[in-house]
C-alpha positions in Angstrom: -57.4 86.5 -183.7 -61.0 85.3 -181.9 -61.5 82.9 -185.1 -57.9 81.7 -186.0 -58.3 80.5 -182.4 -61.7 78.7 -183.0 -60.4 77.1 -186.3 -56.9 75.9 -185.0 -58.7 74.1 -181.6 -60.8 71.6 -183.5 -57.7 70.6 -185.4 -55.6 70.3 -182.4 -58.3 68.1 -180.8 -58.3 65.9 -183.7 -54.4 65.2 -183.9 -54.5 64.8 -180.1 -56.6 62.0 -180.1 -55.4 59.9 -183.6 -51.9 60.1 -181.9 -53.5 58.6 -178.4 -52.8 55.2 -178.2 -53.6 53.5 -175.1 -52.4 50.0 -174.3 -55.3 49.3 -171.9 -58.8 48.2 -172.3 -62.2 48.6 -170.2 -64.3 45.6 -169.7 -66.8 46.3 -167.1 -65.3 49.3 -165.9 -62.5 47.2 -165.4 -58.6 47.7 -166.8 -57.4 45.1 -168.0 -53.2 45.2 -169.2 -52.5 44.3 -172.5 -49.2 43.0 -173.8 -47.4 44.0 -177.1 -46.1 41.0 -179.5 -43.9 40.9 -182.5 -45.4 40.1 -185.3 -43.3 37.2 -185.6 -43.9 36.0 -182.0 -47.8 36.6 -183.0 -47.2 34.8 -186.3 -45.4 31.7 -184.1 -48.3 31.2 -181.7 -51.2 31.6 -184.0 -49.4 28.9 -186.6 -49.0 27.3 -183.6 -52.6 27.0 -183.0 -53.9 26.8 -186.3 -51.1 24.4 -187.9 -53.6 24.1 -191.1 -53.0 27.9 -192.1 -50.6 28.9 -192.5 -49.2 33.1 -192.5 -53.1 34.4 -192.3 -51.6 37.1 -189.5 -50.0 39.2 -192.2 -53.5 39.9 -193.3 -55.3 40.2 -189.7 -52.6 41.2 -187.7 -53.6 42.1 -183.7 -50.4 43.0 -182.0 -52.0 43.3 -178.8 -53.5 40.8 -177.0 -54.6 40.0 -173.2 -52.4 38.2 -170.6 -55.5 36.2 -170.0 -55.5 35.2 -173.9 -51.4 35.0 -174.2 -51.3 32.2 -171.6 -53.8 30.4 -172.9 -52.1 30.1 -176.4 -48.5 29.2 -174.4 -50.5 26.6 -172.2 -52.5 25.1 -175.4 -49.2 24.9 -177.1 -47.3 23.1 -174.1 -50.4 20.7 -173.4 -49.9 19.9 -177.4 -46.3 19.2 -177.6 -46.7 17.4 -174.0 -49.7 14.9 -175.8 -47.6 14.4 -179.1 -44.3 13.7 -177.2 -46.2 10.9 -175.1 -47.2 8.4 -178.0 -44.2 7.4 -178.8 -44.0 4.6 -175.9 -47.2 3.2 -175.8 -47.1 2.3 -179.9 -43.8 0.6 -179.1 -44.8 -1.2 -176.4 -47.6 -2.6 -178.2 -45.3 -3.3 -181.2 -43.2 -5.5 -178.7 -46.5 -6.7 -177.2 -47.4 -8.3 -180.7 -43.9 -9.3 -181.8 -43.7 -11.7 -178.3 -47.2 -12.9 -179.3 -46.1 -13.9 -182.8 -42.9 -15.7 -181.5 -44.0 -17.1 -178.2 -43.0 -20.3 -177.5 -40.1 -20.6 -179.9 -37.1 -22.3 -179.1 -33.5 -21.1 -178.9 -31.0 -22.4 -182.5 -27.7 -21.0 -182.8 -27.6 -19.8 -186.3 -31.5 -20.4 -186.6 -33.5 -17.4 -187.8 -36.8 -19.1 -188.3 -39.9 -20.1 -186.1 -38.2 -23.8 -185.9 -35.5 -22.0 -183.9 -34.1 -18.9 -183.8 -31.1 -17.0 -182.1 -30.5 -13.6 -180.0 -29.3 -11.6 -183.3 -31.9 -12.8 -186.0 -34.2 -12.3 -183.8 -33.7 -8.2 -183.2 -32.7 -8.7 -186.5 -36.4 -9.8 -187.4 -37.9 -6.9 -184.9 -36.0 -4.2 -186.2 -36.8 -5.4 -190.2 -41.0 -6.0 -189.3 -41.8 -3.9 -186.7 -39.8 -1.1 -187.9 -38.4 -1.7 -191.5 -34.8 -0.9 -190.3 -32.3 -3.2 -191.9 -29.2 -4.4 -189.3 -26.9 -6.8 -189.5 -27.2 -10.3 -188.9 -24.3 -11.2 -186.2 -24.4 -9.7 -182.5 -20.9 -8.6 -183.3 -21.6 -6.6 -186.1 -25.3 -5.1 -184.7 -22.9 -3.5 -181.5 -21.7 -1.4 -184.3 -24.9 0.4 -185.2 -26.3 3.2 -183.9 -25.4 5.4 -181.2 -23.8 3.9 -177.9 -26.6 4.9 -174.4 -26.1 4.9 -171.2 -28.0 1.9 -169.6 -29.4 4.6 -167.0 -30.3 6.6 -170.3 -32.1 3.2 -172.1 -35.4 4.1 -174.0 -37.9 1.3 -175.5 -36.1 -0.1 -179.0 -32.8 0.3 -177.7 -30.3 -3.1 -178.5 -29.0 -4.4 -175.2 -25.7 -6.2 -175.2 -24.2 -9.2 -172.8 -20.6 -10.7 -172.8 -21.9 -14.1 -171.7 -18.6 -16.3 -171.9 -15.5 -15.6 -173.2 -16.3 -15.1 -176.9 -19.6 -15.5 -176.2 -22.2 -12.3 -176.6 -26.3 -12.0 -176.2 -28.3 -9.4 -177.6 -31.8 -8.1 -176.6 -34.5 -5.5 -177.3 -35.1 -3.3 -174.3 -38.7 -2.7 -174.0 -39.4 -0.8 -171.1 -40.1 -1.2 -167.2 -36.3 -2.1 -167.1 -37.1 -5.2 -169.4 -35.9 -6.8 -172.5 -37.0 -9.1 -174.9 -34.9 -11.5 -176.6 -34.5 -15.6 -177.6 -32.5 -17.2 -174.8 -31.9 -20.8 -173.9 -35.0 -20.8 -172.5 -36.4 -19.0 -175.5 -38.3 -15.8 -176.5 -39.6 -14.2 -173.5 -38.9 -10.9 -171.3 -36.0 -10.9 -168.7 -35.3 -8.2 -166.8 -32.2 -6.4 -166.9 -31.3 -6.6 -163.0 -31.3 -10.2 -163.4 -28.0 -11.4 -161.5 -27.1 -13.0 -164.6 -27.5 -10.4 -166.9 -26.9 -7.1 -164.6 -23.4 -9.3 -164.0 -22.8 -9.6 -167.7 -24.2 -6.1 -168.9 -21.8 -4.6 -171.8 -23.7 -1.7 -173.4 -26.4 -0.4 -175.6 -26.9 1.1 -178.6 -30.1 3.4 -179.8 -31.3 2.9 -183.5 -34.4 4.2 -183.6 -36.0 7.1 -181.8 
């Protein structure tokens, strides 16, 4: 009986401690809580970190992880879809930038779509087509049929902006930001602002094209 005793104890403390899994980790004498991931939420942020390789956690996988080193992955990922979200503007802006440079100085022409004159719809027509290589229609008539209809509260930079200017009459523009738009007037190209008594009189609506 002594010795079946003696044999079955070292195998009981074996089995006791392969089956001891402990979620918590000493550094320093310190405990430090761990937190338990999917493997697809694991998967998710390290693709997320390392957009180049891709499935590599099937191989390593670490289901546990620190809250320190879980945060930092969420707050990398946030900073990263924060700095790629906030490019957008700044490229169009310059796009408008140069496109006023190019045309500066030229002169209103109904039905002109050249440098020796132009008007308000060949010239988005000529933004949209260089700057962007979106074809639209030639007519401001026609162009307030593209797109998607916004909310001049909701306007973004590339967004058409439409007047009714007389009774048949109808101006079109390129909203560029800072509550501005660019178009050819009477006056010719330049930037007007939209609250303009004029304009914020004869506002009609806005369609988005591009993103």
């Amino acid at each position: 009986m002594t010795k079946k005793t003696f044999l079955l104890l070292p195998v009981i403390l074996l089995f006791t401690a392969c089956s001891n899994k402990d979620v918590q980790v000493n550094s320093n004498e310190n405990t430090i809580n761990e937190i338990k991931l999917s493997y697809g939420e694991y998967k998710k942020l390290y693709e997320a970190k390392n957009k180049k390789v891709k499935n590599v956690p099937i191989a390593k996988y670490e289901p546990i992880i620190t809250p320190k080193e879980y945060k930092k992955l969420l707050l990398d990922d946030k900073e990263e879809i924060t700095s790629s979200a906030s490019v957008t503007p700044p490229i169009k802006k310059q796009v408008f930038s140069d496109f006023y440079s190019e045309w500066k100085g030229v002169k209103y022409k109904l039905g002109g779509a050249s440098k020796s004159g132009i008007d308000c719809s060949a010239f988005t027509q000529r933004i949209y087509k260089e700057k962007f290589g979106v074809e639209i229609p030639r007519t401001t008539k026609t162009q307030v049929d593209v797109g998607v209809e916004v909310k001049k509260s909701e306007l973004i930079p590339g967004d058409l902006v439409f007047f009714k200017t007389g009774k048949t009459d109808r101006h079109v523009g390129v909203y560029v930001g800072n509550g501005e738009f660019l178009h050819s007037s009477i006056k010719g190209v330049q930037y007007t602002k939209l609250d303009k008594p004029f304009y914020k009189k004869n506002y009609w609506t806005s369609r988005r094209i591009i993103e």
